[in-house]
C-alpha positions as CSV (number, residue, x, y, z in Angstrom):
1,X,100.8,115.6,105.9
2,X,103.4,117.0,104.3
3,X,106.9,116.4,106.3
4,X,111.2,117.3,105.4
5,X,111.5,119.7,103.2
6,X,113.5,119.6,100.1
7,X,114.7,122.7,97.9
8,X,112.1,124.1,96.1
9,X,112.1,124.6,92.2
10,X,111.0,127.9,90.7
11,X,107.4,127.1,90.2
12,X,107.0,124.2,93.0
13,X,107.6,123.3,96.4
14,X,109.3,120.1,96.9
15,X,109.4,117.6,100.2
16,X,108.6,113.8,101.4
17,X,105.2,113.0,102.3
18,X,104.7,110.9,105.5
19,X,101.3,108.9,106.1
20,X,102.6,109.3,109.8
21,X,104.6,111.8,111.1
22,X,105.2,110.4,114.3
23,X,107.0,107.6,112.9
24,X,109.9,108.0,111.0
25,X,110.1,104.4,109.8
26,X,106.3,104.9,108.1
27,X,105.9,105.1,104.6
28,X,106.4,108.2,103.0
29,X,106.6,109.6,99.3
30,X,108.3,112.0,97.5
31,X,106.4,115.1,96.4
32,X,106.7,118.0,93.6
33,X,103.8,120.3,94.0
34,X,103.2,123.7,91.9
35,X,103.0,126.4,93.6
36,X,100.7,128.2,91.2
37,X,97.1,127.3,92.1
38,X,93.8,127.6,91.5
39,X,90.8,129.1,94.0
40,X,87.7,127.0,93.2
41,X,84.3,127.0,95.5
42,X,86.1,128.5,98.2
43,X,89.1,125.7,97.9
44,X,92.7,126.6,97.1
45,X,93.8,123.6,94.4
46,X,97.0,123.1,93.2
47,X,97.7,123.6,89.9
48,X,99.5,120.0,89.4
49,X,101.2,117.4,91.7
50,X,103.8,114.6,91.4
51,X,104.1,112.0,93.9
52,X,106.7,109.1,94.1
53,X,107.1,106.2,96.0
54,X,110.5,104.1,96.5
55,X,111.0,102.8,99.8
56,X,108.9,99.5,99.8
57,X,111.6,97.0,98.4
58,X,109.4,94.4,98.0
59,X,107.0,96.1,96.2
60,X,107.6,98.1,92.4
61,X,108.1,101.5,92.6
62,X,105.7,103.9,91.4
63,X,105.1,107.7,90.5
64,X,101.8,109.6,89.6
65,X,101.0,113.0,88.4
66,X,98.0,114.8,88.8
67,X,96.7,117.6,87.1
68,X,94.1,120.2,87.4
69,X,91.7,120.0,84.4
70,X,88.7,122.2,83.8
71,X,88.5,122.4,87.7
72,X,88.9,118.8,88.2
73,X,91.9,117.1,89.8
74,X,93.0,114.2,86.9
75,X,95.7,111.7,87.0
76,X,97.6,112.3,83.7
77,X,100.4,109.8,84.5
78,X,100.8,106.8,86.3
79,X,104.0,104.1,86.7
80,X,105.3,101.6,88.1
81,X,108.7,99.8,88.0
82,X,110.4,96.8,89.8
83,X,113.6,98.7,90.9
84,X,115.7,96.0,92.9
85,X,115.3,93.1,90.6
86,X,112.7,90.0,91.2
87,X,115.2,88.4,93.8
88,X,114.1,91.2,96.2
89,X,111.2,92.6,94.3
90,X,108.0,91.2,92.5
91,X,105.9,92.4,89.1
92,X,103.5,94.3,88.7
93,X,99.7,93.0,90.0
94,X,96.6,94.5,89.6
95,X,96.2,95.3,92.7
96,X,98.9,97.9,92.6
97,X,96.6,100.2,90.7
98,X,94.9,100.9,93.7
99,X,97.4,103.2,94.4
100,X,95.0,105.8,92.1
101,X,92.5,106.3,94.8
102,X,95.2,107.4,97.3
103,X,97.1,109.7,94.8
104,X,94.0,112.0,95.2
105,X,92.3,111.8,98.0
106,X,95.1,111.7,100.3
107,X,98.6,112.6,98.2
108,X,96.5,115.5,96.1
109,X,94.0,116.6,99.3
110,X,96.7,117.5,101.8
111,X,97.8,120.3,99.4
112,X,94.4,121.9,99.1
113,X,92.7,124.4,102.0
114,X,89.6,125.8,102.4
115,X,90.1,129.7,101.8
116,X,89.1,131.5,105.5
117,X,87.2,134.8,105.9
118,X,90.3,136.8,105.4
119,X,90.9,135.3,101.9
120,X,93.9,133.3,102.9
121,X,94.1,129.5,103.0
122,X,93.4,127.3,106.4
123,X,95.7,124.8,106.7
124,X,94.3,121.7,108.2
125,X,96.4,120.1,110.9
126,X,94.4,116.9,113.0
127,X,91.3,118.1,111.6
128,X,89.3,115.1,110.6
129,X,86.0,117.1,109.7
130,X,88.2,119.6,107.9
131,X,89.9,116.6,106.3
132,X,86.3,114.9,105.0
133,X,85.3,118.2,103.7
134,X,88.0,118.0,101.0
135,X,87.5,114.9,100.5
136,X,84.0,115.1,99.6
137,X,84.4,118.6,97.5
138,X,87.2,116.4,95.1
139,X,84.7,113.5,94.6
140,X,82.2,116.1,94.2
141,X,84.4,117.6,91.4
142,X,85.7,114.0,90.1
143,X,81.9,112.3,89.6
144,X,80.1,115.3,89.4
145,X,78.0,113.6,92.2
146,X,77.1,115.8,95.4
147,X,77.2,114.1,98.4
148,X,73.8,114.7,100.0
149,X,72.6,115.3,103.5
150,X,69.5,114.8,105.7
151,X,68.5,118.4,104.8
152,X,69.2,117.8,101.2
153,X,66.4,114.5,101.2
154,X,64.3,116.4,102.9
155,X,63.9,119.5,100.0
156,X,64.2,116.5,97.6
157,X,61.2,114.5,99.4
158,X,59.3,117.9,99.4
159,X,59.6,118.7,95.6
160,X,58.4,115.3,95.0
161,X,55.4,115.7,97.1
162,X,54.8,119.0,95.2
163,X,54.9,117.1,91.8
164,X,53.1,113.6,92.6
165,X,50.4,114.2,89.6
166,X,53.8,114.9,87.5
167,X,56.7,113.8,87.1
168,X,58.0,113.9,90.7
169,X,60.8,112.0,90.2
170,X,61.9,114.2,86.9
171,X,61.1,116.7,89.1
172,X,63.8,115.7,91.8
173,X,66.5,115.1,89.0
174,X,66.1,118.3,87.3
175,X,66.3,120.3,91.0
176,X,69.4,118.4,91.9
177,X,70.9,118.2,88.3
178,X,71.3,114.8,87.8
179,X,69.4,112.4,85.3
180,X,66.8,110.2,85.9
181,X,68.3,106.8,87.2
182,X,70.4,108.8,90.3
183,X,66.8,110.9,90.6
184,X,65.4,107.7,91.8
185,X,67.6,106.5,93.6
186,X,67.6,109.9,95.8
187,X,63.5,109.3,95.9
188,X,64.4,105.2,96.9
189,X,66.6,107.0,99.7
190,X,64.0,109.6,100.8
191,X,62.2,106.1,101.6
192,X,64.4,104.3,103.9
193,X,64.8,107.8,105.8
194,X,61.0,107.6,106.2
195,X,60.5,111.1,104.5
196,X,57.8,109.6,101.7
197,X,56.1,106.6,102.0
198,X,57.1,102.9,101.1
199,X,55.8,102.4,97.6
200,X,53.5,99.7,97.3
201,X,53.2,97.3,94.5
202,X,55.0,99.4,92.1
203,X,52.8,102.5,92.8
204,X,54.0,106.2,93.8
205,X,53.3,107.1,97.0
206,X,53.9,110.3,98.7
């Protein structure tokens, strides 16, 4: 979460992200954050976000900023830069573009809340469940995939059975809103959960 605080700008907040609190020799990045935002689903999001990272010597540098688009949290920018030369330092891999992943569901995440009862923000603090909410809400927004639960295979199981001398697994897609090839693969995972039968030889069962 976020940690010192920094002087704030006239439209953003400003501070040093630790990914542990408890330990001030943990890794940490800088942070500029808007303070505008945006209140989507029930979720406060930020309007944009900049994170930086410069501690890690050995590593390059790198800085990312992430912006809301249409709804959807998108990194615009993304850099990275061998600051202390390659006696110290290295270039830059691959693998240090898995940084992305990070910059949003951890670096962007901490600064959105789910919006209480009384129409203000609830800020999470050692609130794992609270914490995997978010996280699924911006893959949710990112894919356009919802993540879906036991109740959610069992309406989708049900519509199929209601539509075996159709289309049942059209059917599914077009109550869940997704084409045809992730339709079956919510039918293929109705299977394993045992609510419709194994199919046998190719045919539809249900």
């Amino acid at each position: 979460m976020p940690g010192d605080s920094l002087p704030d700008g006239d439209t953003h907040h400003r501070g040093a992200y630790y990914a542990d609190p408890n330990d001030e020799n943990a890794p940490f990045c800088y942070y500029r954050v808007s303070k505008a935002f945006a209140v989507i689903d029930g979720r406060r999001m930020p309007l944009w976000l900049e994170v930086e990272q410069s501690d890690v010597v050995s590593t390059p540098a790198w800085g990312s900023r992430v912006e809301l688009v249409k709804g959807v949290p998108r990194i615009v920018s993304l850099g990275f830069e061998t600051r202390h030369g390659f006696a110290l330092g290295r270039e830059v891999k691959t693998s240090d573009f898995q940084v992305i992943r990070p910059v949003i569901y951890d670096f962007y995440a901490v600064f959105c809340a789910e919006i209480g009862t009384d129409g203000e923000p609830i800020y999470r603090r050692n609130d794992d469940a609270a914490n995997r909410r978010i996280a699924d809400f911006l893959e949710q927004r990112r894919t356009g995939r919802q993540r879906l639960k036991t109740p959610d295979y069992q309406r989708a199981a049900q519509i199929y059975r209601e539509n075996f001398d159709g289309t049942p697994t059209q059917a599914v897609g077009e109550a869940f809103g997704v084409r045809l090839r992730q339709a079956g693969n919510i039918v293929a995972e109705c299977r394993r959960r045992g609510f419709l039968p194994p199919t046998k030889q190719g045919r539809k069962k249900a």
